[in-house]
Structure formats: C-alpha cells, structure tokens
PAMITOR-932447 format. One record per residue (C-alpha): residue number from 1; residue in one letter; x, y, z. Coordinates in nm, 2 decimals. Example, Ala and Ser with C-alpha at 12.3 -4.5 7.8 and 13.67 -1.06 7.14 Angstrom:
% PAMITOR-932447
PT seq type      x      y      z
PT   1    a   1.23  -0.45   0.78
PT   2    s   1.37  -0.11   0.71
END
This chain:
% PAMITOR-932447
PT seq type      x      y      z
PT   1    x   9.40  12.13  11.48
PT   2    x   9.26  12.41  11.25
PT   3    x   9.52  12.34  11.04
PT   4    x   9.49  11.97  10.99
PT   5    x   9.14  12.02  10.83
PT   6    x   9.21  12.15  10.51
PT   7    x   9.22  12.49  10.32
PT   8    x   8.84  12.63  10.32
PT   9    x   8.68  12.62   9.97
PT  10    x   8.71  12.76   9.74
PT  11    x   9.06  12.84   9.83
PT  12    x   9.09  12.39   9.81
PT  13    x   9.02  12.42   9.46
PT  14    x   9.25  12.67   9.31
PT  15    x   9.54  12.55   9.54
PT  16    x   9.50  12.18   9.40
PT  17    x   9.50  12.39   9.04
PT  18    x   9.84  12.50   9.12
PT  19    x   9.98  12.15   9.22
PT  20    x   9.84  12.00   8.90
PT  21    x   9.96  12.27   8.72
PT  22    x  10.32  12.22   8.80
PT  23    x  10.29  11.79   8.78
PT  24    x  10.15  11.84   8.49
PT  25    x  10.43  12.04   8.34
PT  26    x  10.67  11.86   8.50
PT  27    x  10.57  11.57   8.35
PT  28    x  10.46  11.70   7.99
PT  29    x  10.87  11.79   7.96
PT  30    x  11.00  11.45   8.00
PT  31    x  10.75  11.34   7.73
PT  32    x  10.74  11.55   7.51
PT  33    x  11.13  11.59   7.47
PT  34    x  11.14  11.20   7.40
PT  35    x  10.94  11.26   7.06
PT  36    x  11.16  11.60   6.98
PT  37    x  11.49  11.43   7.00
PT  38    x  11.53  11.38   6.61
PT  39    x  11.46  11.70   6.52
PT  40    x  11.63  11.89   6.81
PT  41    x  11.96  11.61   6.67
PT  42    x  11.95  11.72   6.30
PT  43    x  11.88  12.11   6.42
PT  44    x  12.18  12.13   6.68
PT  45    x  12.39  11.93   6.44
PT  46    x  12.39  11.66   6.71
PT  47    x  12.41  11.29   6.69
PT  48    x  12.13  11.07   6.81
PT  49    x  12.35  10.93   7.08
PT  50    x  12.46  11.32   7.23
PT  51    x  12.12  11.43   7.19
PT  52    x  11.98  11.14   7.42
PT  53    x  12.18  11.38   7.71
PT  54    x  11.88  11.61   7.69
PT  55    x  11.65  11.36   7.84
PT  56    x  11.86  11.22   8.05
PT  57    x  12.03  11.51   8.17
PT  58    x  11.64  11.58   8.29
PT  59    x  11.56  11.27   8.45
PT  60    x  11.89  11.24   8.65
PT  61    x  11.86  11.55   8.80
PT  62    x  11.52  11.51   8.93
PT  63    x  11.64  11.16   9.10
PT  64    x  11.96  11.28   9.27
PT  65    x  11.78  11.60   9.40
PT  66    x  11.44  11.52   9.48
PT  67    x  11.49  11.37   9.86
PT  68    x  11.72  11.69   9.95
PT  69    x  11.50  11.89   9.84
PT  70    x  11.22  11.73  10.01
PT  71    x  11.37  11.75  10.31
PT  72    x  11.42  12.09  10.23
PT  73    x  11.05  12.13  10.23
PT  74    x  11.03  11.98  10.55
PT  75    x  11.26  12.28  10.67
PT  76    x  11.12  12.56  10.52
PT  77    x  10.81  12.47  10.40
PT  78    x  10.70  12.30  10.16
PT  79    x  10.51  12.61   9.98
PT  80    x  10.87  12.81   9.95
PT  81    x  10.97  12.49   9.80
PT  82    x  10.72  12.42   9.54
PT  83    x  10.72  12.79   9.44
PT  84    x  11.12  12.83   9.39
PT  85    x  11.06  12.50   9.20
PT  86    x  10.83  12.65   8.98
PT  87    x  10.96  13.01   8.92
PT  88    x  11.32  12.78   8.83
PT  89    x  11.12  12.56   8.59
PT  90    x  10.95  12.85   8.42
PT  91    x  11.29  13.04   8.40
PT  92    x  11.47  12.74   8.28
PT  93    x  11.20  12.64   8.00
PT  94    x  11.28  13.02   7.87
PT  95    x  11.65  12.89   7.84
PT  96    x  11.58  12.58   7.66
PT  97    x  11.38  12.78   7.41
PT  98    x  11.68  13.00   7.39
PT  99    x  11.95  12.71   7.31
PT 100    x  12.15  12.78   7.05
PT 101    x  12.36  12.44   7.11
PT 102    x  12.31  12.07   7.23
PT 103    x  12.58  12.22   7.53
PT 104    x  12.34  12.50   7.65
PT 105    x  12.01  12.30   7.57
PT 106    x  12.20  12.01   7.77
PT 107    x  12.28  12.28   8.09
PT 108    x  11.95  12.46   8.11
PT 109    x  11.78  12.07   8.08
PT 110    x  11.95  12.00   8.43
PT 111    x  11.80  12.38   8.56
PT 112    x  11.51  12.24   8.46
PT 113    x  11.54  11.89   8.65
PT 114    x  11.56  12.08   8.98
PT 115    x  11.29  12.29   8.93
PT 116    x  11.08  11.98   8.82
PT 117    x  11.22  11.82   9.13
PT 118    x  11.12  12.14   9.34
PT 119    x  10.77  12.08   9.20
PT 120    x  10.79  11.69   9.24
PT 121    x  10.94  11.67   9.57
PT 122    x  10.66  11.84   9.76
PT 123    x  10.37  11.77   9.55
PT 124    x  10.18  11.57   9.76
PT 125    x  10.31  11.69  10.11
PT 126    x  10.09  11.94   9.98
PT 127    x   9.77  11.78   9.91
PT 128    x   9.85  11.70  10.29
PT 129    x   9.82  12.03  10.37
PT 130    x   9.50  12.09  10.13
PT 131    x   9.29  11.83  10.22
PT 132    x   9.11  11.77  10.54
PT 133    x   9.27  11.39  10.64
PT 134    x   8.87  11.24  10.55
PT 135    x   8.96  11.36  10.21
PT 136    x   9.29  11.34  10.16
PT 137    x   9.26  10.99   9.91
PT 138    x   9.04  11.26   9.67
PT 139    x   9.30  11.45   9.67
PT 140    x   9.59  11.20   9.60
PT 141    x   9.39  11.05   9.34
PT 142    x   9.42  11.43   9.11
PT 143    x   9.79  11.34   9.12
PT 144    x   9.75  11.06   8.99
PT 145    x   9.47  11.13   8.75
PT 146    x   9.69  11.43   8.60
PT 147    x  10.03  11.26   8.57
PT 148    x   9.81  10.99   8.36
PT 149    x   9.64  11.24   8.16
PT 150    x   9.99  11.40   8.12
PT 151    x  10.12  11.04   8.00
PT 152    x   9.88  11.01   7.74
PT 153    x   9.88  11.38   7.55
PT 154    x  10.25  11.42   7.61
PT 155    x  10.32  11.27   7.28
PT 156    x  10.00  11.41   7.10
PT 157    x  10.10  11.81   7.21
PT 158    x  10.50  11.71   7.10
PT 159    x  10.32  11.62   6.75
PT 160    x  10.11  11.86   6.75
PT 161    x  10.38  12.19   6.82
PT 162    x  10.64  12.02   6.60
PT 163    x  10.37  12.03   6.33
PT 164    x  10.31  12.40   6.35
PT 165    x  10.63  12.56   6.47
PT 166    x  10.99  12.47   6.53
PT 167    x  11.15  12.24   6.86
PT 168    x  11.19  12.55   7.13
PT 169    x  10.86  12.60   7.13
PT 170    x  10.76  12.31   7.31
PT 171    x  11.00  12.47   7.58
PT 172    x  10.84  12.84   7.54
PT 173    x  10.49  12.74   7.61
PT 174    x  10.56  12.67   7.95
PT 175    x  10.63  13.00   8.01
PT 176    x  10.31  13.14   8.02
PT 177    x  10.14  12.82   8.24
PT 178    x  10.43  12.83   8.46
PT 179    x  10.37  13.24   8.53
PT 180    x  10.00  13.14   8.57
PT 181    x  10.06  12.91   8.79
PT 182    x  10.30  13.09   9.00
PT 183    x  10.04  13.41   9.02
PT 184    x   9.78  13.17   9.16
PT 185    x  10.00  13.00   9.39
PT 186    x  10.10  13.32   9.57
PT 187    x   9.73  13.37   9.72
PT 188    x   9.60  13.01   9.73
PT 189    x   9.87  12.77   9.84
PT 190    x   9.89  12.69  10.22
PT 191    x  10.18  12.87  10.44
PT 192    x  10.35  12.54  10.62
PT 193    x  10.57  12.56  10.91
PT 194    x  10.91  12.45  10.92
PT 195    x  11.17  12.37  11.16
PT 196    x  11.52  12.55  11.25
PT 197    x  11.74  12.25  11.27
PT 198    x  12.05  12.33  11.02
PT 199    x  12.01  12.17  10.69
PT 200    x  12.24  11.93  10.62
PT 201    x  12.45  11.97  10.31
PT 202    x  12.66  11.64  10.36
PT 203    x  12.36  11.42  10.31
PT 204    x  12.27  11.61  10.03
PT 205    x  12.59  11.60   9.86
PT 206    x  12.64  11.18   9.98
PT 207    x  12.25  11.13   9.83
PT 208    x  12.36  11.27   9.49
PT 209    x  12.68  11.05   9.48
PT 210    x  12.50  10.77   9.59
PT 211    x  12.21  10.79   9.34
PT 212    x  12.38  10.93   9.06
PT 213    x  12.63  10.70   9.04
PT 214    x  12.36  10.38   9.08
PT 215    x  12.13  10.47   8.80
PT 216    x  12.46  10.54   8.61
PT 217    x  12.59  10.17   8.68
PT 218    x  12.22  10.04   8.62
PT 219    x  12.19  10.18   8.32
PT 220    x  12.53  10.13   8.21
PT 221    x  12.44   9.71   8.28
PT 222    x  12.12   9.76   8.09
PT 223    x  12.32   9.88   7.81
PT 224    x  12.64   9.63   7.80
PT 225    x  12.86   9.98   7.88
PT 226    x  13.20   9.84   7.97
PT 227    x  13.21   9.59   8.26
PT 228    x  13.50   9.76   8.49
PT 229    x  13.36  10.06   8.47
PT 230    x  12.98   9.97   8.60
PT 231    x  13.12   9.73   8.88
PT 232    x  13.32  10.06   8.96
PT 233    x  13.06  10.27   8.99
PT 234    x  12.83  10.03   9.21
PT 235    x  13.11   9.94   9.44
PT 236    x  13.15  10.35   9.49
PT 237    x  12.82  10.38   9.53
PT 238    x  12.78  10.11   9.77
PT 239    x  13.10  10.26   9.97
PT 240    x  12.94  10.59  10.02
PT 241    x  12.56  10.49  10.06
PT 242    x  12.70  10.29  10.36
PT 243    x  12.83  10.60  10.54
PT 244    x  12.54  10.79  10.42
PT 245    x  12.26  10.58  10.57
PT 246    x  12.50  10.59  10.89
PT 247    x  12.51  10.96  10.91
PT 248    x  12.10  10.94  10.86
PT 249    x  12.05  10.70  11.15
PT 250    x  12.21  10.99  11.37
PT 251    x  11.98  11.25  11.25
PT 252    x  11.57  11.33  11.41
PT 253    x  11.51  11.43  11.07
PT 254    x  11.70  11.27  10.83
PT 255    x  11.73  11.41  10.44
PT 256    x  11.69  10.99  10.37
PT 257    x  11.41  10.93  10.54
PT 258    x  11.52  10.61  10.75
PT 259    x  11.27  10.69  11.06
PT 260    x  10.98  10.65  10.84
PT 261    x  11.11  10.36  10.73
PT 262    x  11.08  10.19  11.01
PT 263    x  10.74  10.23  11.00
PT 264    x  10.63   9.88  10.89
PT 265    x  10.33  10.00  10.64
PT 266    x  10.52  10.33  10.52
PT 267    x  10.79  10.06  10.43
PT 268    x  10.54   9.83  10.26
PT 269    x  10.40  10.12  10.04
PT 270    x  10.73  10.21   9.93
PT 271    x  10.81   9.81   9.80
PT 272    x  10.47   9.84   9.64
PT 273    x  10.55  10.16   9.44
PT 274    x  10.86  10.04   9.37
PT 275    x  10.82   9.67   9.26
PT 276    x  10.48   9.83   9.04
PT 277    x  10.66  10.13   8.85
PT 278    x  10.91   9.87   8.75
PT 279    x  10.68   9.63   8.63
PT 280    x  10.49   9.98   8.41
PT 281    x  10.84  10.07   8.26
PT 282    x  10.93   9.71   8.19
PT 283    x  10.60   9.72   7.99
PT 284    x  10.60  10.05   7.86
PT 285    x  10.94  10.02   7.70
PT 286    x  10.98   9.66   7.58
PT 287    x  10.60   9.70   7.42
PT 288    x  10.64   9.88   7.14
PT 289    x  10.93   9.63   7.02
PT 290    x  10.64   9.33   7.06
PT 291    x  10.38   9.56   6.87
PT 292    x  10.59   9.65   6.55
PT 293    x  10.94   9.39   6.53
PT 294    x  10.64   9.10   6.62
PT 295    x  10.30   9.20   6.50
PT 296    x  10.41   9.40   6.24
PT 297    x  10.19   9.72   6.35
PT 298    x  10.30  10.07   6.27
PT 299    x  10.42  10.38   6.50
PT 300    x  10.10  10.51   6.45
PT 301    x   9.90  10.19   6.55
PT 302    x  10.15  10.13   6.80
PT 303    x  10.09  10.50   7.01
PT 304    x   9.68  10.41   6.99
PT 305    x   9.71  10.04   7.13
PT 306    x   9.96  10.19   7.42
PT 307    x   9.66  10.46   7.51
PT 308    x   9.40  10.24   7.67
PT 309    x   9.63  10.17   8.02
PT 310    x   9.68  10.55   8.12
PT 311    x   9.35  10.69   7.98
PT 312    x   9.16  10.34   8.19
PT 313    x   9.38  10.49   8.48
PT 314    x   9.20  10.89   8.43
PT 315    x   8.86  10.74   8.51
PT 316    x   8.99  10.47   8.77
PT 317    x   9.21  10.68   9.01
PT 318    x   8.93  10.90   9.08
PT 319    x   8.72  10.63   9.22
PT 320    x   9.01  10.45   9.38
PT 321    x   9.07  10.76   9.56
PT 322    x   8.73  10.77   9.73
PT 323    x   8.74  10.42   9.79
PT 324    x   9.11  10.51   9.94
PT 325    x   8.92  10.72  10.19
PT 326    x   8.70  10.42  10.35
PT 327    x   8.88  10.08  10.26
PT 328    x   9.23   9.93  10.28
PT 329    x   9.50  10.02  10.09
PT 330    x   9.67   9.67  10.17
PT 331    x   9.33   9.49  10.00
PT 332    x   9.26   9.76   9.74
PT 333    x   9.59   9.76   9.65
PT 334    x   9.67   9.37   9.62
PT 335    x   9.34   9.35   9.43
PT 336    x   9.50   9.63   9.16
PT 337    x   9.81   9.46   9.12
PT 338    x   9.66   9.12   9.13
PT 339    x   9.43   9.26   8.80
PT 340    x   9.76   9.39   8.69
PT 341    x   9.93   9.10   8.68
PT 342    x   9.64   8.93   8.48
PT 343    x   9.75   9.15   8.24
PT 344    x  10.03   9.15   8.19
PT 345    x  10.07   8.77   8.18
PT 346    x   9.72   8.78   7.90
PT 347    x   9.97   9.07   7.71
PT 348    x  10.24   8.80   7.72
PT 349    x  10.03   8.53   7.63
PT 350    x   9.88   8.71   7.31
PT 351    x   9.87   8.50   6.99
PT 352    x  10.11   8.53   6.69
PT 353    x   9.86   8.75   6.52
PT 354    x   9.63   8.95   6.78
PT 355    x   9.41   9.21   6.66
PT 356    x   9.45   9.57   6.77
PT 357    x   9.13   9.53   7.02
PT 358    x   9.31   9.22   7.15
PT 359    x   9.62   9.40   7.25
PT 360    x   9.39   9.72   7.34
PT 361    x   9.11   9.54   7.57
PT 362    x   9.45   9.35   7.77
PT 363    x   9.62   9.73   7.78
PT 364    x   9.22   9.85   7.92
PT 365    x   9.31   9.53   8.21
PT 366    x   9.64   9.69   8.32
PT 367    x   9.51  10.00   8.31
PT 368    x   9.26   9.93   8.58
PT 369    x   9.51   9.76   8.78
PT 370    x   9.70   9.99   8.81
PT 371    x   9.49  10.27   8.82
PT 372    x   9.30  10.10   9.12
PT 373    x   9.67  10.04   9.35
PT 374    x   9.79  10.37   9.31
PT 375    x   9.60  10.63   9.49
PT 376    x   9.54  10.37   9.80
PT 377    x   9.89  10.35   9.81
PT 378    x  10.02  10.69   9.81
PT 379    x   9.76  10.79   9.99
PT 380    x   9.90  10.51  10.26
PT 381    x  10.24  10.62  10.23
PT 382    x  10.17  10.97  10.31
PT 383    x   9.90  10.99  10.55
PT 384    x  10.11  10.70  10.76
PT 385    x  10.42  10.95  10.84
PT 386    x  10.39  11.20  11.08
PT 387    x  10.28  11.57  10.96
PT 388    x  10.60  11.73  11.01
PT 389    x  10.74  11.48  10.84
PT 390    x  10.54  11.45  10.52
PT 391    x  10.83  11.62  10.31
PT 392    x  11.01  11.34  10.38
PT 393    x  10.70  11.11  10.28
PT 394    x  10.67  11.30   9.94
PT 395    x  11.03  11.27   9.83
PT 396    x  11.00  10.89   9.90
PT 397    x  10.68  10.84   9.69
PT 398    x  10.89  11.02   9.39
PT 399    x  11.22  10.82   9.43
PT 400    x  11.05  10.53   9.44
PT 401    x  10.88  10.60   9.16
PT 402    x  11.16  10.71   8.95
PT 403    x  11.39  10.45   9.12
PT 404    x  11.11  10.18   8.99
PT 405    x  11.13  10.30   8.62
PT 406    x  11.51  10.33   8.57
PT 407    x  11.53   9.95   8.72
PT 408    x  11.27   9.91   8.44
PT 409    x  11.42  10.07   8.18
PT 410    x  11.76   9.91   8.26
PT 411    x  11.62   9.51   8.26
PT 412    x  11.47   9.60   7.89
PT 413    x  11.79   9.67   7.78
PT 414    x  11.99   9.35   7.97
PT 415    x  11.72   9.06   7.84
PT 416    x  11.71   9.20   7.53
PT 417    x  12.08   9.21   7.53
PT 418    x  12.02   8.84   7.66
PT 419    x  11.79   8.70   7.44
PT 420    x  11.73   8.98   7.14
PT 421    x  11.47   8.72   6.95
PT 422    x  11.20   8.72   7.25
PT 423    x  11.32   8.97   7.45
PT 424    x  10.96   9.12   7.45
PT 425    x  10.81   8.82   7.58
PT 426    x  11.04   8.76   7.84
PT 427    x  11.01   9.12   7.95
PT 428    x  10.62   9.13   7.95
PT 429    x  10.65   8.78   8.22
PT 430    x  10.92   8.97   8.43
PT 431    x  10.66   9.30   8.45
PT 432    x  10.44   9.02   8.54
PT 433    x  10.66   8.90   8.85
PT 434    x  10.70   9.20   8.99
PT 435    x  10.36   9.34   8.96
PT 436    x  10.28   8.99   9.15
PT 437    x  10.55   9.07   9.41
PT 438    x  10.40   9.40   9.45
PT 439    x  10.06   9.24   9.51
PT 440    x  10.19   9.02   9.81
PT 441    x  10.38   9.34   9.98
PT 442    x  10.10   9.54   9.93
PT 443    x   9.84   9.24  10.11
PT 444    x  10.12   9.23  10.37
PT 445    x  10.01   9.52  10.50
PT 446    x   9.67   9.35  10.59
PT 447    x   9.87   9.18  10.83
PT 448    x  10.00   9.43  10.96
PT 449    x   9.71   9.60  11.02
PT 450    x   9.55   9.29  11.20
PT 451    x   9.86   9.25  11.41
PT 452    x   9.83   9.61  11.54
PT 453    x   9.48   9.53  11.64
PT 454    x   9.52   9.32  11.88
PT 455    x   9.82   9.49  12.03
END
C-alpha cells in the first residue's frame, strides 16, 4: 500500500522534472524539425518532397512502437523503459547532428522515434507511480501543461537556433538536457515492478504491420496516392489486425490492450481522446490555409493568431487537473468539448474580413476547451486500469493521441482535395463534429457512472 501513495517530497518534484524533461523534448523534435525542413532540403541537396521523410520517418516510428513498448514497461518496469528511451534519444539526437546526408539524417530520425516512443509510452504510467492517487489529476495536468507549452515555443526555439547557428544544432542541444535528465532520473525516478511472463514479439511485430501500414493507407487517401495501392494496404492491414486482436484476446496481458478495453469508461476515454485530437489536427492544419489563402494575413501574423489555444491550455490544465481530482471527468470533460465545439463552429463562422483579435479571442475559446477535457480525461483513462496494468493504459492514451492527429491530418488533405475553394471551412465544421461527438462519449460516461451506482 506504501507504494500506491506516492514518492515522498521532495523526491515527487525532481522525479516529475525528469518526465517533463523527456515530453518536453520529445515533443520539441517533431516541431521544431517541421520549421527546419527548407533549410535541412537546400543543405543535404534534398528535395522538399524527400526531406518531408525526416518528419515522418519520426512520427511513424513513435506510432508503430509505442504500445510494444508499453507493454514492455508493463514487463520490466516502466523506469527501465523510460530511461533506455531517454539514453536512445539523447544518443540519437548526437547522430542527427552528425548527418552528413538526407539517408543518415533519415535513419538516425527513426532511432530517435523509438527513443521518443520509450519516453512517450510510459510517461504517465509514471505519474501513476509518483503521485499519491488523491493527486494524481495534479500530476496529469504537468503533462499536459508541458506538451502545450512545448507546442507553442517549438517553432519560436526552431527560429530562434536557425537564426544563430546552422540546422544540426537544433539536434545537438538535446544532448546536454537529455544527459541532465538521465543523471537526475537515476536517483529520483520510482523502481516499478514487473512481471516474468515472456514478452511477446509476435504481437509486436503484427502491431507494427498493422499500424504502419494504416497510417500509410490513411495518409496515402488524404493525399490522392494511387488508389490500388491504398485499398491494398488497408485490406493488409485489416487481414493481419484481425489475427492480431485474436492472438490478444488469448493473452492476461495483452501488448494491445483489449482487457482494458472492456472496461466501459477506460473505453469511453479512449473515444474521447481520439475523436478530440482529430478535431485539434483538423484545426491546426487546415487553419493557416483560412488565415493567409482567405484573410490575406501573413506567416508571421498567422504563427501569433495560432498561439492563444495552447498558451489558454498552459493556464487551464492546471486547474482542470485539480478539479480532475474532485469532480467528473464525464461532466468536466463534456463541458470542455462542448466550449470546444463553440469554437470551432464561431472560427468557421468568422466574417469575410475578421480582425486578428477576432480570430485570436475564438482560438482563446478552443483553447479553454480543450485545455479543460484533457487532464480529466487522461487522468480517467489511467487511474481506471488496474496498477499493473497502467503501461498498458499509457501506450493507449499516446496512440490515441497520435492515431487522432494522423486521421486529422489525413481529412485536411481529402476535402481539400474535394472541394480546394472552401476546404478550410468545411474542415473547421468537421473539427467541429467531432469535437461534438467527443462531447457526447465523454457525458456517456455519466451514465455509466450512474448505472454502476445502483448496481
């Protein structure tokens, strides 16, 4: 029972400064490479469409890897994890800065996603471990409150090293955190226990088949790739992720975690994640198109009026995180995403010539929307799985998550393949529908709540 209180202070406090160290990090590196990809192009010789492989060579490694190594966690520990995820990412940041070509900047980026998925995976099975349970919606609320903080300087610190020094350096100061970090973590993070079932490498290997090859076909529909080649991929996928989700159902602890998911408001949570971060990315991406193509505002205006919804979220999560601790998830939650959806629908009702406060006071709306669902709901999602099974719990809340955003990114790029004039528009309503659907999931768990009352 000892151990299900918490890490004494001040031990708490530096251990939570090693998990936001490493999310922060993690999350910094898909940023800031976004803003570095013309000059890394034009310095490797590289065209704009090769050089786009060094963010997603990042981003699809972390997907296809984060549940195995989650469950990983749940089999070691999730310390052993996090640190091998860090020491790789710190290693691997080294490499970028020591690229020579697009090929070797390309193969140390993928490194890099596992360690970032080392980090990610087992983040918040963590904060489990760190918190006492009365806390533990403090404590999901840093996570939250870091990877918005990371959202919003990511392309300020790109800027800002590109100004004063050449590309691999926004690779080589990770170096020095990422050593920091790791120095720290040694004495402060907590020593989990594990299990000594056998891991299962079959269900590792099916889960990065099954996901790499459906964010490949989703992408590849976003994008108007060629149509036999897309319907390949998802009937493969679909073929294997059969079988795989078979073998899980055999399994006490599956590397999918199917056994949580029968837990009605672990499954809710999940939907809500999802159906939000879809509704963010739709946003996020399609936005920008809306602020300069139809309001005529510049790259510069464009990054300020973007700000408002993740730095709204910095001072909302930590509040939503205490209220986390003593109310609903299902009713803070629905009210987040209901405020969300308000809007987005005011963004996509914005007239033909909005001022920059107009579109920054509706960003501010979203901003606390969202900022007030997310904390409750991880916090939900991880504190409603067993213990032993929060590894499991953690990888979820992370493939959701990225799951969420490639949907997003992928419907951008279909309706404004669709309908190219008001793409934007269209894309800010169908933010707006699933933000709405993720309200009604997320008050279906008031139900659900009732209903286990009166059993």
């Amino acid at each position: 029972m000892e151990a299900e209180q918490g890490l004494p202070l001040p031990q708490r406090y530096w251990a939570i400064l090693v998990v936001a160290l490493g999310i922060t990090l993690a999350v910094l590196d898909g940023a800031i490479a976004n803003v570095a990809l013309p000059t890394i192009a034009r310095t490797l010789n590289a065209t704009p469409a090769d050089s786009i492989w060094v963010v997603n060579a990042y981003q699809l490694t972390i997907t296809i890897s984060l549940l195995p190594l989650a469950s990983l966690g749940d089999r070691i520990g999730y310390r052993r994890v996090y640190m091998a995820g860090l020491a790789l990412f710190t290693l691997a940041s080294f490499g970028c800065a020591l690229s020579g070509s697009l090929v070797a900047l390309t193969i140390t980026r993928v490194v890099q996603g596992f360690g970032a998925a080392g980090i990610m995976s087992v983040n918040t099975a963590l904060v489990r471990m760190i918190y006492p349970p009365d806390q533990l919606g403090r404590g999901v609320s840093i996570n939250a409150t870091v990877v918005a903080i990371s959202s919003v300087i990511g392309p300020t610190v790109a800027s800002g090293v590109l100004a004063v020094a050449p590309w691999p350096w926004l690779f080589a100061i990770n170096v020095p955190i990422g050593l920091a970090a790791l120095a720290v973590g040694t004495r402060a993070l907590p020593r989990t226990p594990g299990h000594r079932q056998p891991y299962d490498y079959a269900s590792a290997i099916m889960n990065a088949l099954v996901f790499g090859l459906a964010i490949t076909a989703v992408d590849g529909l976003g994008h108007g790739e060629h149509r036999p080649y897309v319907i390949a991929e998802f009937i493969v996928a679909g073929v294997i992720g059969y079988f795989f989700v078979r073998r899980q159902l055999t399994q006490s602890a599956p590397l999918l975690p199917v056994d949580l998911m029968r837990i009605p408001v672990f499954a809710l949570s999940i939907a809500t994640s999802f159906c939000s971060f879809t509704a963010q990315m739709l946003t996020f991406v399609s936005l920008p198109f809306l602020l300069q193509d139809g309001f005529g505002m510049t790259q510069v205006q464009t990054g300020f009026l973007m700000t408002p919804w993740p730095l709204v979220i910095v001072f909302v999560a930590p509040l939503a995180g205490v209220l986390a601790d003593r109310y609903s998830a299902g009713m803070l939650g629905g009210i987040g995403l209901a405020i969300l959806t308000a809007g987005l629908l005011l963004l996509a009702t914005t007239g033909p010539h909005p001022t920059p406060f107009d579109i920054a006071w509706r960003m501010a709306v979203c901003g606390l929307g969202f900022g007030l669902f997310q904390s409750p709901n991880n916090r939900q999602m991880l504190s409603s799985a067993p213990r032993h099974r929060s590894g499991g719990a953690s990888g979820m809340l992370g493939t959701a998550r990225l799951s969420g955003q490639t949907l997003g990114a992928a419907l951008v790029a279909l309706i404004f393949g669709v309908a190219p004039q008001h793409g934007a528009i269209i894309t800010l309503f169908a933010a707006a529908a699933f933000a709405a659907a993720a309200a009604v999931v997320s008050l279906m768990r008031l139900a659900g709540k009732r209903r286990a009352e009166a059993a």
